[in-house]
C-alpha positions in Angstrom: 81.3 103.8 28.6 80.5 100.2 28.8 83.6 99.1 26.7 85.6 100.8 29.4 83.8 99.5 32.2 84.5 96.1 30.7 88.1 96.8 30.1 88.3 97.5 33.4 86.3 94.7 34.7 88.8 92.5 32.1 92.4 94.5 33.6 91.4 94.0 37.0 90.5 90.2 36.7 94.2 89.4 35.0 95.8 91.5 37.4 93.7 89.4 40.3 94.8 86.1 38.6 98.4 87.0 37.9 98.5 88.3 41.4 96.9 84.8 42.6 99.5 82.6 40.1 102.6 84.9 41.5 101.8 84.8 45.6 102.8 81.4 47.9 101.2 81.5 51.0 103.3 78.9 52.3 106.5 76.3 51.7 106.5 72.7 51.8 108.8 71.8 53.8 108.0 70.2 57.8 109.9 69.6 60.2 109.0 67.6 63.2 111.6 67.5 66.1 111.0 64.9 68.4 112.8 64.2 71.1 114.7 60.8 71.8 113.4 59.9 74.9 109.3 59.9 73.4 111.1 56.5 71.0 111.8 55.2 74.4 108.7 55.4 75.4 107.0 53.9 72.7 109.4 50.6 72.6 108.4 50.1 76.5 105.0 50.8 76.1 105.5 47.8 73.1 107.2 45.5 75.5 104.4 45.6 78.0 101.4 45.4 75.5 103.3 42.4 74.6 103.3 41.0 78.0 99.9 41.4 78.7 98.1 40.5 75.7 95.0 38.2 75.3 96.7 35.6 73.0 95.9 31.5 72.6 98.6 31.5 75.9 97.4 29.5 79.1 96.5 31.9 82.1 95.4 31.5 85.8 92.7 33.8 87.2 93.7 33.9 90.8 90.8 36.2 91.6 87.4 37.7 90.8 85.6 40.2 92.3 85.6 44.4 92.6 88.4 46.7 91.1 89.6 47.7 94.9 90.3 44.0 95.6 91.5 43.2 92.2 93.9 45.8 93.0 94.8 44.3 96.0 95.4 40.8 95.0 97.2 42.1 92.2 99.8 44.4 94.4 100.3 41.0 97.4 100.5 38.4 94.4 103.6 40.9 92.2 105.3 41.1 95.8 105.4 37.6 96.2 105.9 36.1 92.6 108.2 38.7 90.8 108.9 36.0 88.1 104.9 35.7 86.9 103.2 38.3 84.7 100.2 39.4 86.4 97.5 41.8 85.1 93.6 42.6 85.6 91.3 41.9 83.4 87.4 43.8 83.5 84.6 41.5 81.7 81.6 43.2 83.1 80.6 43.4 86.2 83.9 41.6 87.5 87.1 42.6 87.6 89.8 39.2 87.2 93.3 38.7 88.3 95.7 36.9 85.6 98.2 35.8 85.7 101.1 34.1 84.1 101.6 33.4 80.3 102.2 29.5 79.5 103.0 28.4 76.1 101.6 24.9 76.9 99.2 23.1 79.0 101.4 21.1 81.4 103.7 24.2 82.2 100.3 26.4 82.7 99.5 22.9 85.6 102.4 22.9 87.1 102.1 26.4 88.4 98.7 26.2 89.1 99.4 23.4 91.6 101.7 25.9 93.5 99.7 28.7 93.2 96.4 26.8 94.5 98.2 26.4 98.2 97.9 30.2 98.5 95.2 31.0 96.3 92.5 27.7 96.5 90.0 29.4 94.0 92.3 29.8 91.4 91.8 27.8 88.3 93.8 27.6 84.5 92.1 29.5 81.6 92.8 29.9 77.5 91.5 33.1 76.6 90.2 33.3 73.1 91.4 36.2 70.9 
């Protein structure tokens, strides 16, 4: 009785395995459709990160004060100066208005002259990295 039992026990355990080796639960193969316009997106997104990095680039903060004025000054300065990139930048508790992005020194001056007739507390900064 126990040799059959065994037998049985040994049957059943190469049928389980060859069963196992035999059965593919699934394919490799993926494929991911994507559509065009999500590239798009990405290469814009790219182009503005770009813009409005921190980087060893001269700056002006025009402002500093609460996220609804930030806003603000943000929104009236874009209207008036389309040729400047402008963002906000938080550093806790303030909320800073940037803008421009000067390769050198005397270029950042310049402008800072011209904006200073409209915006008197603005000053020229070099954010570090």
């Amino acid at each position: 009785m126990k040799v059959l039992t065994k037998i049985k026990s040994f049957s059943l355990l190469f049928f389980f395995l060859f069963l196992c080796s035999k059965s593919i639960a699934q394919e490799n193969k993926i494929t991911v459709t994507q559509d065009p316009k999500f590239e798009q997106l990405l290469n814009e997104k790219r182009k503005i990160n770009s813009s409005i990095t921190v980087n060893d680039r001269y700056k002006i903060q025009i402002y500093n004060g609460d996220n609804e004025n930030s806003r603000k000054k943000l929104i009236e300065f874009k209207k008036e100066n389309v040729n400047f990139d402008a963002t906000i930048v938080f550093s806790t508790p303030m909320y800073k208005v940037w803008v421009g992005n000067f390769k050198t020194r005397i270029e950042a001056e310049k402008n800072l002259t011209d904006l200073k007739k409209k915006y008197p507390t603005a000053f020229l900064i070099k954010p570090n990295k």
